[in-house]
C-alpha positions as MATLAB code, in Angstrom:
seq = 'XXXXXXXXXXXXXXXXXXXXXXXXXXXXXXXXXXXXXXXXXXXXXXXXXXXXXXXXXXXXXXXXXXXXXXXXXXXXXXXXXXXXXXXXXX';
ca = [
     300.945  -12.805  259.236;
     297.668  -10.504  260.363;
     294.670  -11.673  261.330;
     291.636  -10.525  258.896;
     288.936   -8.865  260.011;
     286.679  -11.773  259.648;
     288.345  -14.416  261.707;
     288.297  -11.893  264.504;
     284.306  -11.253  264.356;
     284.197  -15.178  264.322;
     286.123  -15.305  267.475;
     283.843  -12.610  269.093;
     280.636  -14.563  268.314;
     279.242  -13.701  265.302;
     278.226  -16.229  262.597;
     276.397  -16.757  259.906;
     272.678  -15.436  260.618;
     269.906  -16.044  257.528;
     266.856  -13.527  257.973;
     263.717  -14.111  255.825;
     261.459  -11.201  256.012;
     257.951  -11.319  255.108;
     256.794   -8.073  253.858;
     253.764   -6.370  251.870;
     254.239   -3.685  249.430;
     251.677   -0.624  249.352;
     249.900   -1.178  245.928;
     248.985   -5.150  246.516;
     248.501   -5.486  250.626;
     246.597   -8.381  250.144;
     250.039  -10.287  248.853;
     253.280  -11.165  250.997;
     256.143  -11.441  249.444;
     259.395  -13.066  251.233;
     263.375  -11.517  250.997;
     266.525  -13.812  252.284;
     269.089  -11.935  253.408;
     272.622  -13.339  254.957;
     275.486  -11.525  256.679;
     277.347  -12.474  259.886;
     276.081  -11.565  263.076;
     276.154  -11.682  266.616;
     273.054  -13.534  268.325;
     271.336  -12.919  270.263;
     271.141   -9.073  269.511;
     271.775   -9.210  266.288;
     272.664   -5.181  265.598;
     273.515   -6.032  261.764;
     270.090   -7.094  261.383;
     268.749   -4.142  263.572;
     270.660   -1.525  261.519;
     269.323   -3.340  258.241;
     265.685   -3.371  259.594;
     266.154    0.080  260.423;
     267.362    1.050  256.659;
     264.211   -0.889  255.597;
     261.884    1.191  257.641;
     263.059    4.585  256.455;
     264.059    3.571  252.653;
     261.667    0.831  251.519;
     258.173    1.471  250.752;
     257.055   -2.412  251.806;
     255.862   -3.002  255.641;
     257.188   -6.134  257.252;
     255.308   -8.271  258.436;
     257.635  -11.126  260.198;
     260.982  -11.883  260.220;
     262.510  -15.272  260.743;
     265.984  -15.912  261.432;
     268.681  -18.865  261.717;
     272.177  -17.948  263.263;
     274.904  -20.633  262.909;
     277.888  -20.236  265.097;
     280.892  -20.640  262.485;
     283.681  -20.650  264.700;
     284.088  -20.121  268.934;
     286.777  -19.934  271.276;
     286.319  -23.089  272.502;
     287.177  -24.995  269.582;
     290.635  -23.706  269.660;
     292.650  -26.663  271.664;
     296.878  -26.891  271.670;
     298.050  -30.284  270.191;
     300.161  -32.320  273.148;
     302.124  -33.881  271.065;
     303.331  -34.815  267.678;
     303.234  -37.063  264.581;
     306.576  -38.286  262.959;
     306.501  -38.948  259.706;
     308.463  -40.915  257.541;
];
């Protein structure tokens, strides 16, 4: 049995992180406009957001103006414990 690619990230950190970015496009500056985007990462440096936010800069036309995020911790090495014993059953 391997161990997928996932569970492995999990173990290293990363979890689920939620960005919203606020951002105005060119021809109505007046209006901002909100995206949601999800992907596992690893707080507190986040470099799948970064690389994203990067792509944004050079590709999209709209300027952000905030981002938000929420990072939820799926899984940590700490919440791995051995069982010390055993259940019989009948």
């Amino acid at each position: 049995m391997t161990v997928g690619s996932d569970f492995q990230k999990r173990i290293m950190g990363y979890g689920l992180m939620t960005a919203e970015i606020v951002y105005r496009m060119p021809d109505h500056p007046r209006f901002l406009q909100s995206y949601l985007w999800q992907t596992e990462d690893l707080a507190p440096h986040f470099p799948e957001l970064n690389k994203f936010l990067e792509f944004w800069e050079k590709e999209i036309e709209a300027r952000i103006h905030s981002v938000r995020i929420a990072h939820q911790d799926l899984l940590e090495p700490v919440d791995f414990r051995y069982a010390k014993g055993g259940i019989a059953i009948h």
